[in-house]
N, C-alpha and C positions, 0 to 999 in steps of 0.2 A: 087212670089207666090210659098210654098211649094207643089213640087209632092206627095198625100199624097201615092202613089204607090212606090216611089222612097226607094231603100234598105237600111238599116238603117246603120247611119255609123259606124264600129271599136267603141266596147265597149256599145252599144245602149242597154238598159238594155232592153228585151224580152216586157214587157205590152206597150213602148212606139211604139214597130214595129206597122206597117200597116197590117189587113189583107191582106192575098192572094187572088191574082187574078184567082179564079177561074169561071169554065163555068156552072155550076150551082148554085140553091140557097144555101144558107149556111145550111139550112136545111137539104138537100140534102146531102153536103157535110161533114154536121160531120154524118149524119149516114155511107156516105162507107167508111170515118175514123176507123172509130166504126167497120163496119163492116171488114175492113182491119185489127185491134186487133183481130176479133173473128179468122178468119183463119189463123194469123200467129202463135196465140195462142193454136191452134188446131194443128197447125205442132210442134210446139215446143215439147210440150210433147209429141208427138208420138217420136220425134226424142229421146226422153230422155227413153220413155216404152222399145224404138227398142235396143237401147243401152244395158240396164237391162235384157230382155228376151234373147240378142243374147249372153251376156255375159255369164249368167247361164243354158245358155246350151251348151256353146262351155269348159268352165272352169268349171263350178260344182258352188256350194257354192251360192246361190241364196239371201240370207242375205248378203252376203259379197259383193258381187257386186251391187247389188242395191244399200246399203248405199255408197259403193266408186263414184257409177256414181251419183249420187241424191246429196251427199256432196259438189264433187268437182262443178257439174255444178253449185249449187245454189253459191256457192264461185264463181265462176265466172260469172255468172251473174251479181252481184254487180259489180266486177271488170268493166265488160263492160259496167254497168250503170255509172259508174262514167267516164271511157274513154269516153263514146258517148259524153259528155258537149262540147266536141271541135268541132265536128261535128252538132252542134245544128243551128249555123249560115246557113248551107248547109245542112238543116234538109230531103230536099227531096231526093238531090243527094246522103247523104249518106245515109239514110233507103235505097234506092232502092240498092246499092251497098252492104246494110247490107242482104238482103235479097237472092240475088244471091248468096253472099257467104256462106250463110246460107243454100240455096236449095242442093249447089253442096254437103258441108261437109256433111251436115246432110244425104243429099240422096244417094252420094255414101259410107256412112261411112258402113254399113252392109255389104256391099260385102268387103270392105276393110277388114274388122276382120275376115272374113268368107276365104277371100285369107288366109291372116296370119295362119290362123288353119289351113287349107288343106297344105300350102307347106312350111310350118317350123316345121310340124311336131305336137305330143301333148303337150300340154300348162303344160308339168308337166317340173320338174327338173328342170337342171340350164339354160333353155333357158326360159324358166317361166315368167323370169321381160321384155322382149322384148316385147312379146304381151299384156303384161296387161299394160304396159307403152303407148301403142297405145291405149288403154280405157283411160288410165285417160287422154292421149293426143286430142280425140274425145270430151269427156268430157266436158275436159276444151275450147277446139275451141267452139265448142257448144254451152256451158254456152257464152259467150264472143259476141257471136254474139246474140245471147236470150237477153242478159241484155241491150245491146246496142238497141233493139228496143223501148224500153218504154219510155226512154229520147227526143226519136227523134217523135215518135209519138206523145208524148204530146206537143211539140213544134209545130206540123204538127194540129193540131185539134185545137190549139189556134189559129194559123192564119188562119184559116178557120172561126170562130166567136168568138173573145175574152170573155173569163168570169173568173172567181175567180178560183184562183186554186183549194180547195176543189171540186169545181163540175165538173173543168174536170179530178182530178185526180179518182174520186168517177166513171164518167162514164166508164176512159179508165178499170180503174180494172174491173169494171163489165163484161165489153166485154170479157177482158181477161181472168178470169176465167168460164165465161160460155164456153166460146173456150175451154180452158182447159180440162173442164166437154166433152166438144164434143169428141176433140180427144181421151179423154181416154178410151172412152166408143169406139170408134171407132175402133182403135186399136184392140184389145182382139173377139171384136164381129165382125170384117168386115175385116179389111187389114190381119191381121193373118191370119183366117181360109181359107179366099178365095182366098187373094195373096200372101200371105207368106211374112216371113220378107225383103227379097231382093227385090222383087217388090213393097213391100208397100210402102218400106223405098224412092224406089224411085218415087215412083207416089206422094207420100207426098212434095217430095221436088219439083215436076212438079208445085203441086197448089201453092207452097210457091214462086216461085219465080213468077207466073203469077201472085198472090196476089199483091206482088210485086212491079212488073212492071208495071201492069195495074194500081193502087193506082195512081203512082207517075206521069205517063204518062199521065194517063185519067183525074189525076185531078189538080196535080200540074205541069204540063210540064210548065209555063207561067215562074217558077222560074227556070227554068233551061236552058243554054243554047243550042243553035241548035247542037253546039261540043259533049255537055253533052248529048243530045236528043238520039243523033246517038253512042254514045258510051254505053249508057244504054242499047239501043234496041239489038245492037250487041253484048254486054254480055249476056242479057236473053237467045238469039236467040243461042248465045256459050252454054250455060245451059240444056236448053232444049237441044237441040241436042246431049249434053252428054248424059244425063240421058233420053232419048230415046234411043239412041244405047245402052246403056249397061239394060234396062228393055227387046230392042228384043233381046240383047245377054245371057241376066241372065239363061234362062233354059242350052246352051250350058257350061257359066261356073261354073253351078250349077254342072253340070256331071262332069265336070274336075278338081274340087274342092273334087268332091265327089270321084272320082277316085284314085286321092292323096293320100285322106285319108283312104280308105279300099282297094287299090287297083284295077285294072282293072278287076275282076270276080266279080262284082255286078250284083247278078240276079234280086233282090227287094229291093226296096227304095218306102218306104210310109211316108208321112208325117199323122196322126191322131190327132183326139181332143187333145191327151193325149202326143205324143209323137214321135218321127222318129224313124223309127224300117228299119232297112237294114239286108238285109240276101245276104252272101258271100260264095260262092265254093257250095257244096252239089251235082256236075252232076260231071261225067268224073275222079269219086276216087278222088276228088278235095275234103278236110275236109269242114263242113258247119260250119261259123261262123256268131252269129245273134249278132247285134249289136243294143243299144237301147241309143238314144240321141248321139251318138258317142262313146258312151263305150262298148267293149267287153262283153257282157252277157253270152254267152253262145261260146266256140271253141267247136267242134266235134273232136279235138285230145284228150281230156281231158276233157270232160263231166260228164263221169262214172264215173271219181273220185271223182268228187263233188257232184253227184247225190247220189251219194251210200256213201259217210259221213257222207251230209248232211239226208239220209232217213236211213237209215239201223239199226244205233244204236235207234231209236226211235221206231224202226217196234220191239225188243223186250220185251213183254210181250202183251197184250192184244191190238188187234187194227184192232177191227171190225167196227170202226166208224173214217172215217180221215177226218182232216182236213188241206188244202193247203192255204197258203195265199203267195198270186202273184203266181209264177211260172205257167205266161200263156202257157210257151213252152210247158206243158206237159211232161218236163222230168223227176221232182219232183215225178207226178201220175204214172208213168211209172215203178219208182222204187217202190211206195206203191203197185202195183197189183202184182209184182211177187213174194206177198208175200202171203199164202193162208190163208182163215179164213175173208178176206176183204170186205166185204158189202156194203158198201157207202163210196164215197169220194166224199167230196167240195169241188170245188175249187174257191177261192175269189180272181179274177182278176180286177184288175180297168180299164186296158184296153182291152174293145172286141175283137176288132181288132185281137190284138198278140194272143189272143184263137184261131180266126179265121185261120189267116194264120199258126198255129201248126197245124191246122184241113185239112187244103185243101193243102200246100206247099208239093209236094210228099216229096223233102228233111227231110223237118223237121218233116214230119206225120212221115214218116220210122223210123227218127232218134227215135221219141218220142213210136216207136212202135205202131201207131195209139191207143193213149190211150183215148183221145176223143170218139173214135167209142164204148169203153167201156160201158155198159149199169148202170153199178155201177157208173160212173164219172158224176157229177151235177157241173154246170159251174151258178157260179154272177157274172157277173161286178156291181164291186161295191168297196168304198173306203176299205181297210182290216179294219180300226179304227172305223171306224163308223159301217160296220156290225158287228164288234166283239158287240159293244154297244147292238146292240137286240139281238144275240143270243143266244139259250135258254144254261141254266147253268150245268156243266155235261154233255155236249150233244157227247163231242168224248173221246174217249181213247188216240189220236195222234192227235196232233195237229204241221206242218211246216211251218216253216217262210224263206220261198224263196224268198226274198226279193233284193231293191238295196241296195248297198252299206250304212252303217249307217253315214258315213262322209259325204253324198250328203244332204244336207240342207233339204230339199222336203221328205227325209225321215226320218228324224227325231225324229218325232211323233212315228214312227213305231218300235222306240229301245229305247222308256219310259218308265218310273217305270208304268204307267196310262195301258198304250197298254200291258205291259206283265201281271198288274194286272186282262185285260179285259182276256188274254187268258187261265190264269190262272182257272177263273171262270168257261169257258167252259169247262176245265177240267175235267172228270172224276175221281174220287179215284183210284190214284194211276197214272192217265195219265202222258204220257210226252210231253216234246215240244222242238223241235228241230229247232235251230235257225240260221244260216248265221248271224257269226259278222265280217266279212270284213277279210284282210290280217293283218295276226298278225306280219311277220317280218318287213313290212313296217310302220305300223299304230298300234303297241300295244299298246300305251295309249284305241285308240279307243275301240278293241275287249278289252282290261279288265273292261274300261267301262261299254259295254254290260253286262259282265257278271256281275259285281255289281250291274247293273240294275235290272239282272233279280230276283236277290239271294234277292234284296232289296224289289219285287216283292212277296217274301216266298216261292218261289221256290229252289229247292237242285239242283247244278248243278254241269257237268262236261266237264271241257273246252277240244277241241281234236283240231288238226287241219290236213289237209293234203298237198302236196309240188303240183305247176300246171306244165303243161309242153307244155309250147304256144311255137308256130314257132315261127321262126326270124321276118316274118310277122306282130305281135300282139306282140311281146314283149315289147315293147311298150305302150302295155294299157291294158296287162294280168298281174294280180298279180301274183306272185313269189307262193303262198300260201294262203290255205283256211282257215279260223277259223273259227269254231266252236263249240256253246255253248248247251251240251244236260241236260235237266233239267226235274224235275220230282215232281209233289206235294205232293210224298210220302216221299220214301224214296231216298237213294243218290243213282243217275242212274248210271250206264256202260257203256260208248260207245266202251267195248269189251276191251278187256287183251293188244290187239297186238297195240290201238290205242296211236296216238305220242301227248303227253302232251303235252302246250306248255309253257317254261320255258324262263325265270323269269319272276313271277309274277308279275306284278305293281300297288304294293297297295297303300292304302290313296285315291285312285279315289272316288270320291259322284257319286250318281245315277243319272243318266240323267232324266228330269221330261219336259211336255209338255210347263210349263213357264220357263224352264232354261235346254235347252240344252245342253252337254255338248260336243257333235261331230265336 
């Protein structure tokens, strides 16, 4: 008499195997199948979101990274779909193996690239391929282990109650991308805002391996032996207790990661909706430098120079009506008031926050000359692109764009033909606008872009730039030199007799536009 229990021999084609012996109905059992796709499927992409967001704020370039992690891993996924076929026979023992290894990479991969950044320094120049080699190395682990579950699962949910492939490939996708839908929504609206990417990353990988574990143990342990029983449990149990110690460790090497990277005089470190804003030195004749996402924004050795470039050639002729876009620090308004004849100044910040703390930080209130406190100064937060969109037409004389960098992805938008056409608009007859286009000796393609953008716009401009002069500390993530582009809807502006052209031109550049960037 055939065992119809007994494992099927070398070569047994899959429809001919016996269900599994499991301890509930089969009912039962393909829904926590089912429901073991919705949460592995729920950490996958969170692991893939965590990848893309830590990426694009540790290196910049937010398009470029996403499509490098999103390529490679779906390429790897297949890869791992096709590897799992050999582990199909030991469908249980290897999902549960697949999944461990999956919780550790995926949950400790955040702090992994978060180390890299902090003690090797910035992700620019020729150390550069080292840590983005480590993305596409996560990546790819990643993907490999992602792929590898779907082969093994659908082997797992057949032997649970055989049916036609169509309807268990039809049910396991469903699961899969509602999980999908789950995580991603997750992500952005819960582990981001409340635990941050280091914590989430690894709490994510908490539920993936209990998913896991319990799947395998709770439902198929009958396939597996007592050897294999005890070696599973004491890898989960290895697992977890990594990734619990380093979730209670995270805040201490959050500090010393952070310490790395700005050094040991960090007085504020916030993380916001919008952004990580750190403020360094400013007590004890120590310079105050405010950092935003990791890039030098603003050093107090060298502020003026850029404050007073960027404002001063625009403050000649009429400019009883100004406007700022970004410069929440208040050093932008700082320089528009010491200038007389001033009546209103806007300032359109998209993040609060950075308002706030120029308003209340004694350091940078001082620095910013408490310009805030100004009864002329009217603060939005608000996108710059989108309120330039309502606002009313001719409404300033001066209009500044303190802006980030136009090489940062995310800004983009904000050094278009579209966006200078909107600023244009607000213009008054005969107004100017004065722009921040980035470091001209490092990035000239970029700053002549700008300025073709804006001339492409109809505005007359004149390009100026000024030299920075950051400690040994920041030199490193301070540009060498300031560009900037002063332009005028009348006639061709001045940014003064005495101001340094910046030479050779680089022409044949196309205007950067909101469907085709060119930064």
């Amino acid at each position: 008499m055939i065992d119809p229990h007994a494992p099927a021999p070398p070569g047994t084609p899959p429809a001919w195997r016996a269900p599994a012996r499991i301890p509930v109905q089969q009912a039962t059992g393909r829904f926590l199948v089912l429901a073991g796709v919705f949460v592995c499927a729920a950490c996958g992409l969170v692991y893939e979101l965590e990848l893309v967001a830590l990426a694009s704020y540790l290196i910049g370039d937010s398009v470029t990274q996403a499509s490098v992690v999103l390529s490679v891993m779906v390429f790897a996924m297949g890869i791992g779909s096709l590897a799992a076929k050999r582990l199909r026979r030991h469908a249980a023992a290897g999902f549960a193996a697949v999944e461990a290894t999956l919780a550790l990479v995926g949950g400790c991969s955040a702090m992994a690239l978060y180390a890299v950044f902090a003690w090797t320094g910035d992700w620019g120049g020729l150390w550069a391929d080292g840590p983005r080699w480590l993305l596409v190395a996560f990546s790819l682990g990643i993907g490999l282990l992602i792929g590898a579950e779907i082969p093994l699962l659908m082997e797992l949910i057949q032997r649970v109650r055989r049916q036609d492939a169509g309807g268990a490939v039809a049910d396991l996708f469903a699961a899969d991308y509602v999980g999908a839908l789950v995580g991603g929504l997750a992500f952005p609206f819960l582990l981001l805002p409340f635990l941050g990417q280091l914590t989430g990353a690894l709490l994510t990988g908490a539920v993936n391996v209990v998913a896991g574990g319990c799947l395998v143990l709770g439902l198929f342990r009958r396939d597996l032996t007592c050897r294999a029983r005890r070696l599973l449990i004491v890898a989960n149990v290895c697992v977890l207790a990594v990734l619990a110690s380093a979730a209670v460790l995270v805040d201490d090497f959050e500090r010393a990661a952070r310490t790395a990277v700005y050094g040991g005089d960090v007085r504020v470190a916030l993380r916001t909706d919008v952004q990580e804003i750190v403020l360094t030195g400013g007590t004890e004749g120590r310079p105050l430098d405010l950092f935003i996402d990791g890039r030098l924004r603003v050093s107090g050795r060298d502020e003026r120079r850029y404050h007073e470039a960027l404002v001063r050639p625009a403050m000649n002729g009429p400019h009883a009506r100004v406007l700022i876009l970004g410069g929440g620090d208040g050093l932008a308004a700082r320089e528009v008031l010491r200038h007389a004849g001033v009546r209103r100044v806007d300032v359109v910040e998209l993040d609060a926050e950075v308002v706030e703390l120029a308003s209340r930080d004694p350091a940078l209130s001082d620095l910013n000359d408490h310009a805030y406190d100004d009864p002329r100064v009217h603060v939005t937060a608000a996108d710059a692109f989108r309120w330039l969109r309502g606002a009313q037409a001719g409404a300033y004389d001066v209009v500044i764009a303190d802006l980030p960098d136009p090489g940062i992805t995310d800004s983009a938008k904000l050094y278009s033909h579209e966006f200078y056409g909107l600023a244009r608009r607000v213009l008054a007859d005969g107004g100017r606008l004065s722009v921040h286009a980035g470091p001209v000796r490092s990035r000239p393609e970029v700053f002549w872009t700008v300025e073709t953008t804006i001339r492409a716009a109809g505005l007359r401009t004149a390009p100026h730039r000024v030299s920075g002069q950051a400690s040994a500390s920041t030199a490193g993530r301070a540009p060498h030199d300031w560009g900037f582009v002063l332009a005028a809807s009348g006639g061709t502006p001045s940014p003064g007799a005495d101001a340094d052209v910046p030479v050779p031109r680089v022409t044949g550049l196309p205007a950067s536009t909101l469907v085709h960037p060119r930064y």
